[in-house]
C-alpha positions as CSV (number, residue, x, y, z in Angstrom):
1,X,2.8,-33.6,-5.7
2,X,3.3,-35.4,-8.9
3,X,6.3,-37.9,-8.9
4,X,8.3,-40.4,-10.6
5,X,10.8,-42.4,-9.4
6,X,13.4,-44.8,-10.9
7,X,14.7,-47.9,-9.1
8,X,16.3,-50.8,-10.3
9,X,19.7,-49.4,-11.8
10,X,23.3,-51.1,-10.8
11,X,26.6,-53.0,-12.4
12,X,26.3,-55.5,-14.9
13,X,28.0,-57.3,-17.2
14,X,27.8,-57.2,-21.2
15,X,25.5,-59.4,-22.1
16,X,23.7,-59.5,-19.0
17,X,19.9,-58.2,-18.0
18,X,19.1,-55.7,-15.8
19,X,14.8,-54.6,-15.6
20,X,14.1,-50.5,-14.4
21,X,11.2,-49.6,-12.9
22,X,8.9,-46.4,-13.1
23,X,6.7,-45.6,-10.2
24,X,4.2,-42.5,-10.2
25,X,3.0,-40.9,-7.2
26,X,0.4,-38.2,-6.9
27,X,-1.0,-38.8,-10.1
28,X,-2.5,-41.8,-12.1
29,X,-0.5,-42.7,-14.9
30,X,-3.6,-44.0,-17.2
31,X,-4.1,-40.6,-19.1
32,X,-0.2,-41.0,-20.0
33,X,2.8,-41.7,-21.8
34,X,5.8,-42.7,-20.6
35,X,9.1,-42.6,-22.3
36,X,12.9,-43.8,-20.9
37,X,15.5,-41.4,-21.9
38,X,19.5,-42.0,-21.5
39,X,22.4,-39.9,-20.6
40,X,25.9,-41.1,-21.1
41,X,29.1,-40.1,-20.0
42,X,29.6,-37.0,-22.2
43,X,26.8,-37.9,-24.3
44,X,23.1,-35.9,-25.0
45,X,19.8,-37.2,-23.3
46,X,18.3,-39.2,-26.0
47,X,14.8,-41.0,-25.8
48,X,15.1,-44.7,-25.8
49,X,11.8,-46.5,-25.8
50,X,7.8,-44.7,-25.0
51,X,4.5,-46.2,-24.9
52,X,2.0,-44.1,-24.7
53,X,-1.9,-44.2,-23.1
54,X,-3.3,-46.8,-25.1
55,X,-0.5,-49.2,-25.0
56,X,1.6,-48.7,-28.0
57,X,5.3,-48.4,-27.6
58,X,8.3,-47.4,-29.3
59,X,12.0,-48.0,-29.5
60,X,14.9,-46.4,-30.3
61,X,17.1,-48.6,-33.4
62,X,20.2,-48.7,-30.4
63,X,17.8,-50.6,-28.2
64,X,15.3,-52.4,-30.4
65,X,15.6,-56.2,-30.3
66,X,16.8,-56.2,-26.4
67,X,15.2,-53.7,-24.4
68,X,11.2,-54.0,-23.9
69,X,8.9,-51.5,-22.1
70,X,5.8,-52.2,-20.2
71,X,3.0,-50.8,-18.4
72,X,1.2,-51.5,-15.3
73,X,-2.1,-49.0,-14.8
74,X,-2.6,-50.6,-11.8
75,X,0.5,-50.8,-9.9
76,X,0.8,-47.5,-11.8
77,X,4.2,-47.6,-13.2
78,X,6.2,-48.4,-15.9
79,X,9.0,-51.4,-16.7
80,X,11.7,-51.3,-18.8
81,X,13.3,-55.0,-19.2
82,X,17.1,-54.6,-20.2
83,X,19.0,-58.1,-22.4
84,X,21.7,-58.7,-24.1
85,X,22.9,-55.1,-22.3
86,X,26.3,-53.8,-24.2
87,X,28.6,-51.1,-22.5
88,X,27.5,-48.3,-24.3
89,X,24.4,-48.8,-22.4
90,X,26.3,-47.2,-19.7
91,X,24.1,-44.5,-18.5
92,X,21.6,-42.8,-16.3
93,X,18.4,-43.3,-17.1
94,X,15.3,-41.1,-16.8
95,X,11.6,-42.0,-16.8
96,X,9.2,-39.5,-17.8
97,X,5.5,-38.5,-18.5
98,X,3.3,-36.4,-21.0
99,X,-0.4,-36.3,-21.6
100,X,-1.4,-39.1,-23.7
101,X,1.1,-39.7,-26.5
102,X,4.3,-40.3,-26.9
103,X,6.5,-37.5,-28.3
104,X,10.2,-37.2,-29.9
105,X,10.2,-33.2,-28.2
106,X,11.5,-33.7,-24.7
107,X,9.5,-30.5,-23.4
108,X,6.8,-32.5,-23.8
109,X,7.0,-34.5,-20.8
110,X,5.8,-32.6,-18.0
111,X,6.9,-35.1,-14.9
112,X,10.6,-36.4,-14.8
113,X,12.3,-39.1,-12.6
114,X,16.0,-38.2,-10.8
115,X,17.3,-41.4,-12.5
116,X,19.0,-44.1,-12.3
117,X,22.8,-45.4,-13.0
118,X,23.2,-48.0,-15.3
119,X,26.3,-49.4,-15.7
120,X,27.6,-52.0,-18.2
121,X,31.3,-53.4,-17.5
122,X,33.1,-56.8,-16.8
């Protein structure tokens, strides 16, 4: 069975970091991208940040500047390190896969992750 699972998701305040991980089971993630995608309270999913098989990655302008994605081929999974977090990061936050590059069409990502919470308050 091909997985993903978020982990790292909780309460913290504006201004504050918080680092998401991206764990794939049942498949190797080296042939892949992986994106971050967002939900908020009464909001669309939205991607956020992807880097795709060969390393190159992405962000979205609402992140860029304090949120960083990584990847780890050998622990097989993905990082998403979190600063200077504001409260309209509030959200749940998905991890996601598709085959080799990154994509802006969501039905391109074949494996999803249950998510996450993330919430921002003080």
């Amino acid at each position: 069975q091909s997985q993903l699972v978020e982990s790292g998701g909780g309460l913290v305040q504006p201004g504050g970091s918080l680092r998401l991980s991206c764990e794939a089971s049942g498949f190797s993630l080296v042939n892949y991208a992986v994106a971050w995608f967002r939900q908020g309270p009464g909001q669309e999913r939205v991607q956020i940040s992807c880097i795709n098989s060969g390393g190159i990655m992405n962000y979205a302008d609402s992140v860029k500047g304090r949120f960083t994605i990584s990847r780890d081929n050998a622990k097989n999974m993905v990082g998403l390190q979190m600063n200077n977090v504001k409260p309209e990061d509030t959200a749940i936050y998905f991890c996601a896969a598709a085959f080799v590059r990154c994509s802006d069409y969501y039905f391109a990502f074949e494996t999803w992750g249950r998510g996450t919470q993330v919430t921002v308050s003080s």
